[in-house]
PyMOL Python script that loads the backbone (N, CA, C, O; Angstrom):
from pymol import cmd

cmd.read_pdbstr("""\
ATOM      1  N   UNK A   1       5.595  -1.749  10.909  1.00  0.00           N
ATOM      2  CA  UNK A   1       4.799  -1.357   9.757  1.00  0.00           C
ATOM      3  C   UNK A   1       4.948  -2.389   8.640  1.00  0.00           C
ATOM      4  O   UNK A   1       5.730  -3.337   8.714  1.00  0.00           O
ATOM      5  N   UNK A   2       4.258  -2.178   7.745  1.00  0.00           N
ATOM      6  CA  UNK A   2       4.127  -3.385   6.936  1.00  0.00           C
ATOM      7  C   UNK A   2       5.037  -3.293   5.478  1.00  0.00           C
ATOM      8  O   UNK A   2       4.834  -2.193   4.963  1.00  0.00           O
ATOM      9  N   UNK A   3       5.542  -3.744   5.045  1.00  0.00           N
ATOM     10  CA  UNK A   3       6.391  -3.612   4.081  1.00  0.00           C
ATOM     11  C   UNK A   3       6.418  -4.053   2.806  1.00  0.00           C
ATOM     12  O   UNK A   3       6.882  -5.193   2.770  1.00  0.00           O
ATOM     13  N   UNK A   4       6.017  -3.495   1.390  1.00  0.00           N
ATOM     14  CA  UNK A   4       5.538  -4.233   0.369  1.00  0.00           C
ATOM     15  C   UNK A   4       6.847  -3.838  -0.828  1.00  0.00           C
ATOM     16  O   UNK A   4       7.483  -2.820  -1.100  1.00  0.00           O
ATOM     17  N   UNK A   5       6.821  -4.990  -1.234  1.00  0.00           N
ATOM     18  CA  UNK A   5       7.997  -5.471  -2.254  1.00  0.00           C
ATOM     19  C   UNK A   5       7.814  -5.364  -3.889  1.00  0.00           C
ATOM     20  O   UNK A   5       7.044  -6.157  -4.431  1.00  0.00           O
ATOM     21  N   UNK A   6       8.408  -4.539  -4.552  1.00  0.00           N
ATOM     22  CA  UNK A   6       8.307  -5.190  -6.496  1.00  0.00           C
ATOM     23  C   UNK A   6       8.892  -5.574  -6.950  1.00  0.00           C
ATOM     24  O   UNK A   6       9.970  -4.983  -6.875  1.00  0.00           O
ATOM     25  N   UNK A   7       8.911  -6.749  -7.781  1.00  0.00           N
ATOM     26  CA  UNK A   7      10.343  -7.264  -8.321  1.00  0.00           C
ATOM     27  C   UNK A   7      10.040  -6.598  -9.619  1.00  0.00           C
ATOM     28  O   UNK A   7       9.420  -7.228 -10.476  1.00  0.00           O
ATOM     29  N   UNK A   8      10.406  -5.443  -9.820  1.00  0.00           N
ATOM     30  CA  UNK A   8       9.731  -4.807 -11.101  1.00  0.00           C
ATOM     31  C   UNK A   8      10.606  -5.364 -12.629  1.00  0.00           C
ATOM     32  O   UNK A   8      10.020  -5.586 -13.688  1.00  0.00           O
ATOM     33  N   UNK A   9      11.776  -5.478 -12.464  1.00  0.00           N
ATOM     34  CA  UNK A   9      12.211  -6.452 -13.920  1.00  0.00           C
ATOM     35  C   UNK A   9      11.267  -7.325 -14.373  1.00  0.00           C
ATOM     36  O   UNK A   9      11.112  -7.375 -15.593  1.00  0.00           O
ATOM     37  N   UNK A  10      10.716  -7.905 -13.797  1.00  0.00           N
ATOM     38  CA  UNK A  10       9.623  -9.472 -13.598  1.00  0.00           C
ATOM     39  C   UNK A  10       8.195  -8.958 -14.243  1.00  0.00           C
ATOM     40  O   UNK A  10       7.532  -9.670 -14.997  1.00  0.00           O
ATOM     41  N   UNK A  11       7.750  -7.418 -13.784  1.00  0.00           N
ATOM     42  CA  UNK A  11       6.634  -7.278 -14.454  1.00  0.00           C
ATOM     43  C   UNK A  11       6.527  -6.841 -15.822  1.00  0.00           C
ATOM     44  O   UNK A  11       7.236  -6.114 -16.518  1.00  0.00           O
ATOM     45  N   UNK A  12       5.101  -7.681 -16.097  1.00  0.00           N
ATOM     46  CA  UNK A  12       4.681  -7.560 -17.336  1.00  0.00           C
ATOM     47  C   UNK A  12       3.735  -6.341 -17.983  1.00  0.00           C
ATOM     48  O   UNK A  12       3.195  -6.265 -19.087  1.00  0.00           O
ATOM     49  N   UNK A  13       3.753  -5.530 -16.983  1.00  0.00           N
ATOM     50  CA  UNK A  13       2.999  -4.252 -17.448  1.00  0.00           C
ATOM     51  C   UNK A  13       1.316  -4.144 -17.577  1.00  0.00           C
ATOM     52  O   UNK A  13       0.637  -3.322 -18.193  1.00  0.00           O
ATOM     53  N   UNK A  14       0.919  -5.292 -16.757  1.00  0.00           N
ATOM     54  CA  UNK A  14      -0.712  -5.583 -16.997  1.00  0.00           C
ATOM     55  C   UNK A  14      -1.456  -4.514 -16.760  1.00  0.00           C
ATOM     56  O   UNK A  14      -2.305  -4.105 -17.553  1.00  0.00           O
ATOM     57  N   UNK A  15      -1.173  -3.945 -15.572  1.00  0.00           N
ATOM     58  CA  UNK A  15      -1.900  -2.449 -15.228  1.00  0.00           C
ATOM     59  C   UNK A  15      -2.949  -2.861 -13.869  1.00  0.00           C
ATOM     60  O   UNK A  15      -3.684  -2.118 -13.219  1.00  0.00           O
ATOM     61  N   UNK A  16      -2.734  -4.136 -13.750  1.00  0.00           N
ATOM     62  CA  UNK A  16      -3.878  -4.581 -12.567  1.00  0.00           C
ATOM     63  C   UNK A  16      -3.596  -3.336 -10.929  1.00  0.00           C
ATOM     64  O   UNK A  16      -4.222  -2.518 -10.255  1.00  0.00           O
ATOM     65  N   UNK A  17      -2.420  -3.887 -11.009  1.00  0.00           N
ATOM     66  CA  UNK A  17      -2.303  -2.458  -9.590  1.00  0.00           C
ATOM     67  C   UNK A  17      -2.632  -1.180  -9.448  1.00  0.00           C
ATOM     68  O   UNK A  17      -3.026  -0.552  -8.465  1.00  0.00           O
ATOM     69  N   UNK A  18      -2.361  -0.778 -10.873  1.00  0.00           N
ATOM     70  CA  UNK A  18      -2.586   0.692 -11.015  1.00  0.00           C
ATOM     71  C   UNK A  18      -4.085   0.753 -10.966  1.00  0.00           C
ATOM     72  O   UNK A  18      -4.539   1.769 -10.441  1.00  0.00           O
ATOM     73  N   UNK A  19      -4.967  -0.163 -11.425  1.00  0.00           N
ATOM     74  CA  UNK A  19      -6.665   0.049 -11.210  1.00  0.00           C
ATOM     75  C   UNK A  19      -6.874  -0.413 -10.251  1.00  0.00           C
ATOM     76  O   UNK A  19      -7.980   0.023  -9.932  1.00  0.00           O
ATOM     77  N   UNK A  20      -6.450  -1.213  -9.331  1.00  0.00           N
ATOM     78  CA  UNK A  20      -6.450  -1.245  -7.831  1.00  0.00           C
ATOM     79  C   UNK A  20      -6.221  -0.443  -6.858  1.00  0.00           C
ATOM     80  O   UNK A  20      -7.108  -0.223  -6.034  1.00  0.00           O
ATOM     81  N   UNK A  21      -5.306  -0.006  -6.791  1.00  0.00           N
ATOM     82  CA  UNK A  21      -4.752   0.925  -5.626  1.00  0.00           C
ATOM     83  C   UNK A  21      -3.902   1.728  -6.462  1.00  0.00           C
ATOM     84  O   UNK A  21      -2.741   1.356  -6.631  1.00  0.00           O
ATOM     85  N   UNK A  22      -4.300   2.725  -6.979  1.00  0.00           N
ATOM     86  CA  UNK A  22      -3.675   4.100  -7.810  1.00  0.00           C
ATOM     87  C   UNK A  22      -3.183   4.367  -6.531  1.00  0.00           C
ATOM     88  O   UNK A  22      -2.392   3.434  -6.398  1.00  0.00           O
ATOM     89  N   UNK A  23      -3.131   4.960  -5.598  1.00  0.00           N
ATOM     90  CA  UNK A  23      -2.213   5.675  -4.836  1.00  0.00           C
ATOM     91  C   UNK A  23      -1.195   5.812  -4.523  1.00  0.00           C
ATOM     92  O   UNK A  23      -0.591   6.799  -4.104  1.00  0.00           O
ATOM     93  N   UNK A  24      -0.760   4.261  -4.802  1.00  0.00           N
ATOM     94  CA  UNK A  24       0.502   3.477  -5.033  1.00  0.00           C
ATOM     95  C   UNK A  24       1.199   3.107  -6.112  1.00  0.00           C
ATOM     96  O   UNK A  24       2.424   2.995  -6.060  1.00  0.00           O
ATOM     97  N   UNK A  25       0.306   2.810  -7.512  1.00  0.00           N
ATOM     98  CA  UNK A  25       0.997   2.673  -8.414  1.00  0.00           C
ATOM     99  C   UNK A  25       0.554   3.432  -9.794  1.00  0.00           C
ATOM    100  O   UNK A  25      -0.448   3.936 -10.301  1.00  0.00           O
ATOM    101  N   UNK A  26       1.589   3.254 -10.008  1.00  0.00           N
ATOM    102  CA  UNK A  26       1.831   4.291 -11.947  1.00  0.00           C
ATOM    103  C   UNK A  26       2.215   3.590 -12.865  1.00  0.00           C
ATOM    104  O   UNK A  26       3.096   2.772 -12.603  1.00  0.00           O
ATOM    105  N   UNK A  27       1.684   3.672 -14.258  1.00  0.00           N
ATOM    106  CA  UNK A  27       2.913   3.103 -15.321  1.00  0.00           C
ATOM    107  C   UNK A  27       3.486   3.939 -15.772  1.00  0.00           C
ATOM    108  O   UNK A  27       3.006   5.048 -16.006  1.00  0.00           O
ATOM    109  N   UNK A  28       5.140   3.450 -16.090  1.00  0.00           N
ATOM    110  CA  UNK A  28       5.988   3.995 -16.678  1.00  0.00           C
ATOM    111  C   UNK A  28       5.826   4.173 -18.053  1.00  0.00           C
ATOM    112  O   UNK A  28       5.465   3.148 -18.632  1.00  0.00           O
ATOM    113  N   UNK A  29       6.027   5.452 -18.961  1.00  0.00           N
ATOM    114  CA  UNK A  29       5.832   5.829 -20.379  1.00  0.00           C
ATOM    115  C   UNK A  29       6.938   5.188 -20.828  1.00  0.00           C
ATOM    116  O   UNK A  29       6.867   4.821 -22.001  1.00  0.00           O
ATOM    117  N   UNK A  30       7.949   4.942 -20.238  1.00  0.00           N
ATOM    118  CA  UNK A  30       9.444   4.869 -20.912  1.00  0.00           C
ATOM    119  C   UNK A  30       9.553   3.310 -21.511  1.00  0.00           C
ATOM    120  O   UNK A  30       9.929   3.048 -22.653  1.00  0.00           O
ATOM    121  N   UNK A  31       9.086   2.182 -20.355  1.00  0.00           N
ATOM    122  CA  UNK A  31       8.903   1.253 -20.225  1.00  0.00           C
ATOM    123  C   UNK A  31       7.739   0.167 -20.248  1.00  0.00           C
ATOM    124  O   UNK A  31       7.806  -1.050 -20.422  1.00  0.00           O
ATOM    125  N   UNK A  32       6.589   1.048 -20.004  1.00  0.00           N
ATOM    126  CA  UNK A  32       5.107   0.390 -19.534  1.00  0.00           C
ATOM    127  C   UNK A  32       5.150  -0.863 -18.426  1.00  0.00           C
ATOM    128  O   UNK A  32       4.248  -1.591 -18.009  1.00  0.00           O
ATOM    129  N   UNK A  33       6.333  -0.817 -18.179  1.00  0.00           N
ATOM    130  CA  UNK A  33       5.757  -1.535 -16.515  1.00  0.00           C
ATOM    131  C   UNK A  33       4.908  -0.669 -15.110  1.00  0.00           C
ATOM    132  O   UNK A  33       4.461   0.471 -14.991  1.00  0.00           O
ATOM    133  N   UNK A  34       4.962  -1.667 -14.346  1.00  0.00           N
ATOM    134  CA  UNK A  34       4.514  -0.543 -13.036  1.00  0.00           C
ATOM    135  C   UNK A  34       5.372  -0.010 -12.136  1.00  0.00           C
ATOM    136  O   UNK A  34       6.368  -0.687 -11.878  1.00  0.00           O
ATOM    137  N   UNK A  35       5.216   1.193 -11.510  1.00  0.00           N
ATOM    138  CA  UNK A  35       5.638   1.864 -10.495  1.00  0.00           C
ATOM    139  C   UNK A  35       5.578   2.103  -9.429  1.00  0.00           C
ATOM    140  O   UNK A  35       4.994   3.148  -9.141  1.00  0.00           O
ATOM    141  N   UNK A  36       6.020   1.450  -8.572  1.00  0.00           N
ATOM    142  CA  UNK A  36       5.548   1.851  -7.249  1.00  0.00           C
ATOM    143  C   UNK A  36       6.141   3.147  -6.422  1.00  0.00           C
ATOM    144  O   UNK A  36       7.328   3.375  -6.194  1.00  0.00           O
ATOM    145  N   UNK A  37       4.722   4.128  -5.940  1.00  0.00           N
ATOM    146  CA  UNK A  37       5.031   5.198  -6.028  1.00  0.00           C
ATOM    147  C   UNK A  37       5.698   5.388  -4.487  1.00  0.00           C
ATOM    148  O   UNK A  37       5.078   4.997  -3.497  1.00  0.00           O
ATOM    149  N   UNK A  38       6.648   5.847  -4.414  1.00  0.00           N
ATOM    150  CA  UNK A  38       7.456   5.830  -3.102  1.00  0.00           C
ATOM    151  C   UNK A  38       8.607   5.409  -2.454  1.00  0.00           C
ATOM    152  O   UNK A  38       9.294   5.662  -1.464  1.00  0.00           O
ATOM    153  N   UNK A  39       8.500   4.138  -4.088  1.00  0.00           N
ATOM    154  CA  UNK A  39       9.094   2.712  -3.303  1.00  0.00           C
ATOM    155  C   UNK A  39      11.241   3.372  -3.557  1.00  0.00           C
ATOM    156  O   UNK A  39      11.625   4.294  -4.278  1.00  0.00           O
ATOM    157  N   UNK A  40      11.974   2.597  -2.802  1.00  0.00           N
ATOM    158  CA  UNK A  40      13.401   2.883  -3.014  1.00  0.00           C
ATOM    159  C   UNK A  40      13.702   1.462  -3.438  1.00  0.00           C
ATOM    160  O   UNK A  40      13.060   0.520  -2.974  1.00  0.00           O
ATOM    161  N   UNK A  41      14.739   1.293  -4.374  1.00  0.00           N
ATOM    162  CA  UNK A  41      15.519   0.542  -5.405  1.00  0.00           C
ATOM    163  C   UNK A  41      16.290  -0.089  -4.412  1.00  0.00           C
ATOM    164  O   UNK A  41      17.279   0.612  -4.195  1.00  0.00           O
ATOM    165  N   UNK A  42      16.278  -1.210  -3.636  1.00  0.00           N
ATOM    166  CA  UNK A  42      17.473  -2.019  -3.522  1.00  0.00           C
ATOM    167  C   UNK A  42      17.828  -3.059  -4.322  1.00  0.00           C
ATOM    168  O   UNK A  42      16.868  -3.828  -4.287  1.00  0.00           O
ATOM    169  N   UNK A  43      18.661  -3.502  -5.012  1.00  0.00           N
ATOM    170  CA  UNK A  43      19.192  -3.765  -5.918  1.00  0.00           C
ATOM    171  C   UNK A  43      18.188  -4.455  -6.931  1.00  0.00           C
ATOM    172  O   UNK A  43      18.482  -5.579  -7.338  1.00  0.00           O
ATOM    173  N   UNK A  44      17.154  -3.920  -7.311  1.00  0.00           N
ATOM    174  CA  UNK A  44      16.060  -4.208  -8.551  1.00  0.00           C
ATOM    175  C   UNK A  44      14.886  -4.748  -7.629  1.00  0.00           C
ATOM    176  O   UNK A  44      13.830  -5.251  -8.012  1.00  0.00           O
ATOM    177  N   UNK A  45      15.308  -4.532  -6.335  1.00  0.00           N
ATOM    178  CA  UNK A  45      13.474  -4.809  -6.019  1.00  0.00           C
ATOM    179  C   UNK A  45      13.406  -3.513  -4.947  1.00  0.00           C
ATOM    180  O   UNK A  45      14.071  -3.285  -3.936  1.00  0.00           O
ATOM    181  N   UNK A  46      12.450  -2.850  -5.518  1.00  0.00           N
ATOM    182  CA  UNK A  46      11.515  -1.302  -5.063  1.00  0.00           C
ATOM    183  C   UNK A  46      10.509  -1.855  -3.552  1.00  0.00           C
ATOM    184  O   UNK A  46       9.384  -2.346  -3.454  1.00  0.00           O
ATOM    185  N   UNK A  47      11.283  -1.582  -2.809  1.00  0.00           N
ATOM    186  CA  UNK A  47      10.505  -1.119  -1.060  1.00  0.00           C
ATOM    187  C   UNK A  47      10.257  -0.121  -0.964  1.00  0.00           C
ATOM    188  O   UNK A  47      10.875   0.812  -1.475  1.00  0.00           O
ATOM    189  N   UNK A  48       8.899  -0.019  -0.012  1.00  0.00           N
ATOM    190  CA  UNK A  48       7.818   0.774   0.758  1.00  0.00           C
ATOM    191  C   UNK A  48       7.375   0.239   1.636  1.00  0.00           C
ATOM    192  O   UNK A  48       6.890  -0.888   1.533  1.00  0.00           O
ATOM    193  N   UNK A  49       7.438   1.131   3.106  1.00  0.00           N
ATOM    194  CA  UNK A  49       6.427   1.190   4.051  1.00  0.00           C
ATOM    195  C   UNK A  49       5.321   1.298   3.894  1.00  0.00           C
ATOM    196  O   UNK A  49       5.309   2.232   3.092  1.00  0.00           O
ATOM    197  N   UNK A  50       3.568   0.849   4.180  1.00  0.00           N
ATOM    198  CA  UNK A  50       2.515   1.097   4.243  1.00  0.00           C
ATOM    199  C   UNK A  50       1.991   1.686   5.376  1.00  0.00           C
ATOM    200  O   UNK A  50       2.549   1.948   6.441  1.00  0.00           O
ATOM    201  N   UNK A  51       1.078   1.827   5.090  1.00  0.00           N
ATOM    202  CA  UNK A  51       0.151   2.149   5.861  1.00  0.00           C
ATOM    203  C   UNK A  51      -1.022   1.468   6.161  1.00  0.00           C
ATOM    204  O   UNK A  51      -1.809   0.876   5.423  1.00  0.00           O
ATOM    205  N   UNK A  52      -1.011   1.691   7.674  1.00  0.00           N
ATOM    206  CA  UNK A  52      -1.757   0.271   7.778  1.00  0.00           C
ATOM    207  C   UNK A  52      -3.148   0.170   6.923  1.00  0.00           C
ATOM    208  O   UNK A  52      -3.795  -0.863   6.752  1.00  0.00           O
ATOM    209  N   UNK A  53      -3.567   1.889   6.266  1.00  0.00           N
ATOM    210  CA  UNK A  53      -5.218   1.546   5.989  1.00  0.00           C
ATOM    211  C   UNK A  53      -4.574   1.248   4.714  1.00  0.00           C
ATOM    212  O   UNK A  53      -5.513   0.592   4.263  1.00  0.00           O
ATOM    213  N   UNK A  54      -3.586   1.214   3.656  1.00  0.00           N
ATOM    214  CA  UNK A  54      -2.979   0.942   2.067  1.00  0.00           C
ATOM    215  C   UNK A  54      -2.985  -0.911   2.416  1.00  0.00           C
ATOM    216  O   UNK A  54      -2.962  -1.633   1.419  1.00  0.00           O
ATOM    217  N   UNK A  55      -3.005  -1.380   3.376  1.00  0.00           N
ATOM    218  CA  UNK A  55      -2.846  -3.047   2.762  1.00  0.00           C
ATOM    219  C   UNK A  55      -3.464  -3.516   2.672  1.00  0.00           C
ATOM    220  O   UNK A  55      -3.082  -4.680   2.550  1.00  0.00           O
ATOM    221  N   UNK A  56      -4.772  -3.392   2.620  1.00  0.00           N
ATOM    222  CA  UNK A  56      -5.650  -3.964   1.930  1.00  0.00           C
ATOM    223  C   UNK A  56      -6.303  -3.857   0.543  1.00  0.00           C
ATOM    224  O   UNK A  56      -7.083  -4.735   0.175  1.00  0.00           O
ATOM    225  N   UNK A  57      -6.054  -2.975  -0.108  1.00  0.00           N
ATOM    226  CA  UNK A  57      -6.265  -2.679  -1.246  1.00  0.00           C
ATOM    227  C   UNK A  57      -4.886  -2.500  -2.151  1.00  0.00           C
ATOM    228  O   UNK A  57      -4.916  -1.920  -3.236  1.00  0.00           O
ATOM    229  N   UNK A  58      -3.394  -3.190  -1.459  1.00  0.00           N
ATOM    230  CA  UNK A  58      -2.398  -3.502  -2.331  1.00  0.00           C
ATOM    231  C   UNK A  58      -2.284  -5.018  -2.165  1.00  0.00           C
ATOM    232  O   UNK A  58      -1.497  -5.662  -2.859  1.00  0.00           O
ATOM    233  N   UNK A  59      -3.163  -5.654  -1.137  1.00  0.00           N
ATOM    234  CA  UNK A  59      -3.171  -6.738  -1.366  1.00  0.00           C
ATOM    235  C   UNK A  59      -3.750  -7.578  -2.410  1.00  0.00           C
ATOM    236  O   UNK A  59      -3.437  -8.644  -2.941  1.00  0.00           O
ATOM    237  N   UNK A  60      -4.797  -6.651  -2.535  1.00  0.00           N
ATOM    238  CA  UNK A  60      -5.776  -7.454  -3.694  1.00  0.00           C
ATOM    239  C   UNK A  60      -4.952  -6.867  -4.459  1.00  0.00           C
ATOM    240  O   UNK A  60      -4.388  -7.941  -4.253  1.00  0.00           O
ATOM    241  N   UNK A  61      -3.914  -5.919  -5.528  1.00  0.00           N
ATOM    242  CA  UNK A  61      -3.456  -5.750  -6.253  1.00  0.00           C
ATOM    243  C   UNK A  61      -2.315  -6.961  -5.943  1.00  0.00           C
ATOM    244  O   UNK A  61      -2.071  -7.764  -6.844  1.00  0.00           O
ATOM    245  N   UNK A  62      -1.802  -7.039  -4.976  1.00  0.00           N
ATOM    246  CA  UNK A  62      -0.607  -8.121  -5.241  1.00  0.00           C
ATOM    247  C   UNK A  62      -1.636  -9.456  -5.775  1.00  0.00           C
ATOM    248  O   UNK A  62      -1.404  -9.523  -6.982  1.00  0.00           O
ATOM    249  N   UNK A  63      -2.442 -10.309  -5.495  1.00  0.00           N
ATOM    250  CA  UNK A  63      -3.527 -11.071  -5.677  1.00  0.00           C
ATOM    251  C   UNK A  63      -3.854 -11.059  -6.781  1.00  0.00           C
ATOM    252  O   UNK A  63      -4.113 -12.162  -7.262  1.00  0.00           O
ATOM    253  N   UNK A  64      -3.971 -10.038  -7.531  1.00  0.00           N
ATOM    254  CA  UNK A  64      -4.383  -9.460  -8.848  1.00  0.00           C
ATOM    255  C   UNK A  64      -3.230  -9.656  -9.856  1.00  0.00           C
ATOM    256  O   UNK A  64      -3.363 -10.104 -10.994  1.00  0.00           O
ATOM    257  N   UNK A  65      -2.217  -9.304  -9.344  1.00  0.00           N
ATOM    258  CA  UNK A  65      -0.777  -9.615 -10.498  1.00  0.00           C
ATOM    259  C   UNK A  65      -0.589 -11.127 -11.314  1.00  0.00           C
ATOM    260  O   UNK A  65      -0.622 -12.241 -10.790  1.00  0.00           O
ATOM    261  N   UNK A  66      -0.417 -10.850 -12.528  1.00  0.00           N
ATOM    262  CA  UNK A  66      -0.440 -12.658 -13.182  1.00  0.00           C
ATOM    263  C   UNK A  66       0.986 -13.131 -13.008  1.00  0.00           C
ATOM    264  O   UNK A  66       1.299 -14.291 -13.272  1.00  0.00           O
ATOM    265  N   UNK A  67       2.067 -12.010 -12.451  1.00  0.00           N
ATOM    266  CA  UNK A  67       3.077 -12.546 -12.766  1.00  0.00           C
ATOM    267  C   UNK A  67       3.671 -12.464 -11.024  1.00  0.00           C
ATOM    268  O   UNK A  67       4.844 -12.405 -10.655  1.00  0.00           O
ATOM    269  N   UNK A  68       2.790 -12.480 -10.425  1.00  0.00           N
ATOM    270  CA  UNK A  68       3.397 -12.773  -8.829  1.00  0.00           C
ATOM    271  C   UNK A  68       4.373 -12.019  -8.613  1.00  0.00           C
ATOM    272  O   UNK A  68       5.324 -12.639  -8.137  1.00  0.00           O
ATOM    273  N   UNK A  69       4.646 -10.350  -8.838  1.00  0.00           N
ATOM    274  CA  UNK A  69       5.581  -9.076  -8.873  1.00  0.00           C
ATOM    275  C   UNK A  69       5.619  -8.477  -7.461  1.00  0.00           C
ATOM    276  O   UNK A  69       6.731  -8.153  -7.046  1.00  0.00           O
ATOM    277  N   UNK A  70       4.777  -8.325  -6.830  1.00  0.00           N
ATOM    278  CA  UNK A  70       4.486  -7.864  -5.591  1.00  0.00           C
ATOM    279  C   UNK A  70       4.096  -8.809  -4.761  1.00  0.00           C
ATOM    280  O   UNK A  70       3.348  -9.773  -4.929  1.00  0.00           O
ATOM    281  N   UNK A  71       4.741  -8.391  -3.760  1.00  0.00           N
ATOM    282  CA  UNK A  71       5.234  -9.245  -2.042  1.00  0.00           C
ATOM    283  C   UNK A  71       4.851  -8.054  -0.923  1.00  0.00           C
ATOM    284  O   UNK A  71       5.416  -6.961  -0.938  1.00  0.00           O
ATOM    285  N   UNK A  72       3.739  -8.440   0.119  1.00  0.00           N
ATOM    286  CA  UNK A  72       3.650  -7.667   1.344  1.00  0.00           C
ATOM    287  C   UNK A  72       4.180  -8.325   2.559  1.00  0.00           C
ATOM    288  O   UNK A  72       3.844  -9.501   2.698  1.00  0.00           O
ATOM    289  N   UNK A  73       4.616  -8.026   3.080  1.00  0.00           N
ATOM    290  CA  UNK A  73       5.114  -8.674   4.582  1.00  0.00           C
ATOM    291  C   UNK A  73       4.273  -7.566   5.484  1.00  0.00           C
ATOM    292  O   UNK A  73       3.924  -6.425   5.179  1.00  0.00           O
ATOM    293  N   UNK A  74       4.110  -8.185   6.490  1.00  0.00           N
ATOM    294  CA  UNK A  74       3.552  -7.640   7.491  1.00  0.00           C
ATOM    295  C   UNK A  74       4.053  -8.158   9.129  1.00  0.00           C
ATOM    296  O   UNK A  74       3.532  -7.650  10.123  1.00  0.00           O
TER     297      UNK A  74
END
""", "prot")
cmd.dss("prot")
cmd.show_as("cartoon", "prot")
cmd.util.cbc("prot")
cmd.orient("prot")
């Protein structure tokens, strides 16, 4: 399965993902960065499994990021 990465310290809170692929991401009130919804914390970078029909529309959100925050492996 395919595996997508946030280096969320790194983001700048643009909001591009969240109008891309909401299903996956949120902003934080606390912080105003993004969230990836699902994802687990290894040591400051947030993993998730996809699905195979979610990578294409977190790709163009990774594509979309100005600050190069999100990583998919496949």
């Amino acid at each position: 399965m395919p595996k997508m990465f946030h280096y969320r310290q790194r983001c700048i809170g643009c909001n591009a993902c969240v109008e891309i692929a909401y299903n996956r991401w949120r902003m934080s009130k606390k912080d105003g960065k993004a969230v990836l919804l699902g994802g687990k914390d290894k040591k400051g970078i947030y993993q998730v499994e996809l699905d195979y029909d979610e990578v294409d529309e977190n790709k163009r959100a990774a594509e979309a990021c100005p600050v190069k925050v999100i990583q998919i492996l496949e």
